[in-house]
N, C-alpha and C positions, 0 to 999 in steps of 0.2 A: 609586646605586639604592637604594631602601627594598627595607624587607624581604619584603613582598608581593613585588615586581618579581621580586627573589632567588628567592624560594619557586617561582614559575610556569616559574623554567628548571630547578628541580628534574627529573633525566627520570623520575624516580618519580610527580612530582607534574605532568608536563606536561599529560598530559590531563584534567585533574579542573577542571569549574568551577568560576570565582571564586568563587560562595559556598562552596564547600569548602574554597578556601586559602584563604579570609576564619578559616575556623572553626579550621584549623592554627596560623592567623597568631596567632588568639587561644590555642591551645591552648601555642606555643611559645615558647620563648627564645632570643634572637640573643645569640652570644654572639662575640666577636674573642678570636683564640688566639695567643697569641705564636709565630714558629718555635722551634721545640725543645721545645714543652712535651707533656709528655705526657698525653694526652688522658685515656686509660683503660688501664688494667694490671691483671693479675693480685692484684696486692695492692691496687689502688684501682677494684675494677671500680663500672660505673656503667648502672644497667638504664634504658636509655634509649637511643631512636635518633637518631642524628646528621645532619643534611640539610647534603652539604660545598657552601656555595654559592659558596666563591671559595677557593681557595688549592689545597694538596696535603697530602697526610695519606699516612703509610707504616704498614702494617700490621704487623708480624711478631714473630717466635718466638725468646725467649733460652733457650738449654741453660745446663744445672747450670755450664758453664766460661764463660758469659757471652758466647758466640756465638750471633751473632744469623743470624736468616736472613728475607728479608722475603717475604711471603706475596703484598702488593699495594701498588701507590703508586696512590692512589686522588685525580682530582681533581675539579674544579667540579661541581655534576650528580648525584654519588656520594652514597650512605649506608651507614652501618655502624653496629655495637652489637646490641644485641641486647634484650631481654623476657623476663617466664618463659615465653611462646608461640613467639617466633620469636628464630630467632639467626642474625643473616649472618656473625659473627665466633664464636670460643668465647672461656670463660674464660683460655686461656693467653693471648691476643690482647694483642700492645700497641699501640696508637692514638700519635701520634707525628705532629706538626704540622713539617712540613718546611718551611714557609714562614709566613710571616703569613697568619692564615686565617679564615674567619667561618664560624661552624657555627650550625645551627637545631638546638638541642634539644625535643624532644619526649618526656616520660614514660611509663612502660608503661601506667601507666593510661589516661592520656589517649588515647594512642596505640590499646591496644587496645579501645576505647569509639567509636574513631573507625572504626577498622578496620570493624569489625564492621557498621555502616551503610554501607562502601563497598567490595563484596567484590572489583570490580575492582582495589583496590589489594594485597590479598592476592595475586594473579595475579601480579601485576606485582612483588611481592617473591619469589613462588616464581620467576620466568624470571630477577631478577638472582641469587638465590640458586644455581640449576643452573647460570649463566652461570660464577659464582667459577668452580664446585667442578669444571669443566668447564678452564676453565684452570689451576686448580692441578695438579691430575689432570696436563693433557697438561706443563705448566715442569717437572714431578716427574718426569718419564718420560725427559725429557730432561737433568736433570741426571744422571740414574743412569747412561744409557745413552752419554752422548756427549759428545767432550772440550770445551774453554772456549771454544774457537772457534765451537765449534758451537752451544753454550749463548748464549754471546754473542747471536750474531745472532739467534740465534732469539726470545732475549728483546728485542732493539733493534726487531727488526722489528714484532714484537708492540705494542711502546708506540708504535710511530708510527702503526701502524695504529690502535690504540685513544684515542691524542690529536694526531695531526699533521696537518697539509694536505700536499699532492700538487703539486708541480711539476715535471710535466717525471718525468723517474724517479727525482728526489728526494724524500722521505718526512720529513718536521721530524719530533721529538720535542719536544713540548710542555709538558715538564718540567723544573723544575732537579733535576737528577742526579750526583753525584759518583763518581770512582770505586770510589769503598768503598762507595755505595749498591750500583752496579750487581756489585761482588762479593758481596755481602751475599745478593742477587736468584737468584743462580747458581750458590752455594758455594762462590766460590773465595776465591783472596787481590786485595786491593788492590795489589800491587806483578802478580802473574801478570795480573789483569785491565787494568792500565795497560799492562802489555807487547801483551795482544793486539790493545788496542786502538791505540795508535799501527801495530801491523803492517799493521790493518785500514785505517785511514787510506793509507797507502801504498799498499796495493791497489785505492783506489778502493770502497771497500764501505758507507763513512762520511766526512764532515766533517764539520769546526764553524765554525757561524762565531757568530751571539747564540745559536743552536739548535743541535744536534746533528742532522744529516741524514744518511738513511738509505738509498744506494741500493737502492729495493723489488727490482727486479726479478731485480739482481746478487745480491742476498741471497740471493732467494727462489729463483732456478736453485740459488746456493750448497747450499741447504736442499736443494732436491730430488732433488742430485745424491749428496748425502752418504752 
């Protein structure tokens, strides 16, 4: 697909007429990101917003001991970075290409020159903007409050609802995930989180098979019950 095609499944940029992502199209740089590389850091930040049109990208926070803990695994559709006007991520943020990935860059200036002619799309940044801080808010509440089990699913359920299909009362995850991501997501350990998950496979809660699947509904009584 060119990079136009790319641009218009943007869900930032879905409703805006082609002559508007004509004017992106020109305003911006396509750029392919190897997996692993780090997009944007604390030490290399880069004011400029990102359009993730194919791959996955992981957000997250390293402490002074170099523990990390991730914030959002962000895929197709997604943006992030930030401007001196607006910010979806802050300066501690690491950006972080989890797979081979293609990003649209767009500069502050540009961006906000653009902006400013298309107020609907300020809208449309402030509702993903309360969307994050809305799920950060509630994975926080749940890491404090409630053990790995319950972290767990609550975070599983979450990604499949936010990128999976629906068969039956299975739920895909749409992502590749390791177990050290998904501890990473949770606060726990890589070895604690591989244990509950096999537990949970046993139970009927999860499988794998190319995907990672989610029984929604077993979960979600799980969840309710808790």
């Amino acid at each position: 697909m060119d990079k136009l095609t790319l641009l218009s499944q943007i869900s930032l940029l879905d409703e805006l007429p082609m002559e508007d992502l004509k004017v992106i199209d020109e305003l911006s740089e396509m750029k392919p990101i190897k997996k692993g590389t780090m997009i944007v850091s604390p030490a290399q930040p880069i004011e400029a917003l990102f359009f993730l049109k194919q791959g996955q990208v992981r957000l997250f926070r390293s402490n002074q001991h170099g523990k990390q803990f991730t914030v959002d695994v962000l895929v197709d559709g997604n943006i992030f970075g930030e401007t001196s006007s607006l910010t979806l991520t802050d300066d501690q943020i690491y950006a972080e290409a989890m797979t081979d990935t293609y990003v649209c860059i767009i500069g502050k200036h540009e961006f906000e020159s653009f902006i400013e002619k298309n107020p609907k799309i300020a809208l449309k940044l402030i509702n993903i903007l309360s969307s994050r801080l809305k799920e950060l808010y509630s994975l926080s509440e749940k890491i404090a409050l409630s053990d790995v089990k319950y972290r767990l699913l609550y975070l599983l359920l979450h990604l499949s609802e936010k990128t999976g299909k629906r068969k039956n009362e299975w739920q895909s995850i749409n992502m590749k995930l390791t177990h050290q991501d998904l501890a990473n997501m949770i606060g726990s350990t890589r070895e604690t989180t591989s244990a509950i998950l096999s537990q949970m496979k046993k139970e009927n809660y999860i499988k794998k098979k190319l995907l990672l699947h989610v029984n929604a509904d077993k979960v979600q009584s799980f969840l309710d019950e808790y």
